[in-house]
N, C-alpha and C positions, 0 to 999 in steps of 0.2 A: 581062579583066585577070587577070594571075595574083597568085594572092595566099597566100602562104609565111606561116602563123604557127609553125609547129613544124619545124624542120630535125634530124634526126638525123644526126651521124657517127656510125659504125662504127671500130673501132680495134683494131690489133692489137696495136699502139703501131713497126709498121714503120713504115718510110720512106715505104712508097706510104701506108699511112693518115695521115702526118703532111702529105701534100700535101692528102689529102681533108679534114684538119681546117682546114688554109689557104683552100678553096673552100668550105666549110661557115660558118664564123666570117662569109668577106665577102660571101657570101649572106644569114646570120643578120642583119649588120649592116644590110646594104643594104632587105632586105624587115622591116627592126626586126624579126624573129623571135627566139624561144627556141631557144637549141641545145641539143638532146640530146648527151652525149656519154656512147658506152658504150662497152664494155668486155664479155667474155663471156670467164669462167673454167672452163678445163676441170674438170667435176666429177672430184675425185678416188677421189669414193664409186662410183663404178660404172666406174672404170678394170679393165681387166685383164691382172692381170701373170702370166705365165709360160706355158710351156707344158700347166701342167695347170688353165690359166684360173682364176686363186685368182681371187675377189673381195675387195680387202680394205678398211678403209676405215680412213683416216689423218688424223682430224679437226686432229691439230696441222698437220701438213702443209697443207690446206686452207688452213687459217685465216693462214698466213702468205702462201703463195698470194694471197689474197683483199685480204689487206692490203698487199704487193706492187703490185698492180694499184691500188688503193684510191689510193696514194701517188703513183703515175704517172700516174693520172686526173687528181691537184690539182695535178702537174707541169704539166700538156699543159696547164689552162687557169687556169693563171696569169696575170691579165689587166691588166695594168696602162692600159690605154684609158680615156679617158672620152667619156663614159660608160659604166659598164662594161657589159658584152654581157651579158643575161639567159641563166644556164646551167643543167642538172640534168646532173649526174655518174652516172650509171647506171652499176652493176658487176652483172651475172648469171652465176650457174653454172651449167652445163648442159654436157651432152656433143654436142648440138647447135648448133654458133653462125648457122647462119642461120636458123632455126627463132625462136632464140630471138629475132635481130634483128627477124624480120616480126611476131612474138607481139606485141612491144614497139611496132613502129609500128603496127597496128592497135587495141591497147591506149589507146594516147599520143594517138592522130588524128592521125599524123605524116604533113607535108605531100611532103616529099622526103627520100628516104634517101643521102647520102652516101658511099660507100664507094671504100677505095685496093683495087689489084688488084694483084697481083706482074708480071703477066706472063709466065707460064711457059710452056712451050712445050709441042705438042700432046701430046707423053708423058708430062710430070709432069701435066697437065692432068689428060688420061684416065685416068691412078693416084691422084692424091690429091682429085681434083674441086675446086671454088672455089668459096667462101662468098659472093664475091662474086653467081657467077652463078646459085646458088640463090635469092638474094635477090630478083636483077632477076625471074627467073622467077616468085615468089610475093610479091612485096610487093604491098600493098593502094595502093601511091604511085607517083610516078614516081622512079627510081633513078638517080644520076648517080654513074658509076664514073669515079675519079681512077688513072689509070697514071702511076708514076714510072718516067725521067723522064717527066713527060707538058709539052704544051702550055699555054704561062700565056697565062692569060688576064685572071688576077690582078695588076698594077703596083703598086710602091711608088707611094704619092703623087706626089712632085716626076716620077717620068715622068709620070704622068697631067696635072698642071699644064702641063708641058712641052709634050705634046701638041693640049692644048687651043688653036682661036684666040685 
């Protein structure tokens, strides 16, 4: 039997991560798990700007940044349910975000990793790589990647009622 006590979503707060938080939540609900929900802020301390690679580092910037994200976190899980879903709101800086995602569920004991994927095509692919698929390749879990649009699996209640004999 399988058995989910820790569920992480991943968020970048796109559209495809807002469908992983929608499979995430009715997973979390259904196996009574904890949802992780994180968030990974690009460090601004080790960005580099220009062509003669300044390093600089803009702690106000950061910090709004951080609180930015901080605010969209307690957006995303707003939860008006009862009872309510057991949450932890996770915000990390890092200039690596799938790194820091596995760091996190191998830390956490996390049982499955959530994540939305954009879908890009083999050229953006092979130019900018995906967070996603470093994750499936190094996470310590199994990984369920959400494509929007992707295929629901998810029903409001009344179809589900509807459905049933």
């Amino acid at each position: 039997m399988i058995t989910l006590k820790n569920i992480l979503v991943a968020t970048d707060f796109s559209v495809a991560s807002n469908a992983a938080l929608t499979y995430g939540r009715e997973l979390a609900r259904n196996f009574k798990a904890t949802l992780h929900v994180l968030h990974v802020v690009d460090n601004m301390a080790t960005a580099v700007y220009g062509a003669a690679g300044y390093v600089t580092s803009v702690p106000d910037l950061q910090q709004e940044i951080e609180d930015a994200a901080r605010t969209r976190l307690n957006e995303l899980l707003m939860d008006n349910d009862e009872p309510p879903l057991p949450t932890q709101r996770v915000l990390l800086t890092s200039h690596a975000p799938a790194l820091s995602i596995v760091g996190y569920a191998q830390r956490e004991r996390i049982d499955l990793i959530v994540v939305g994927t954009h879908g890009r095509g083999a050229v953006a692919h092979f130019l900018m790589g995906s967070v996603a698929e470093r994750v499936v390749r190094t996470a310590p879990c199994p990984v369920l990647t959400v494509r929007h649009p992707e295929h629901d699996f998810i029903f409001a209640d009344a179809l589900v009622a509807i459905a049933k004999p």
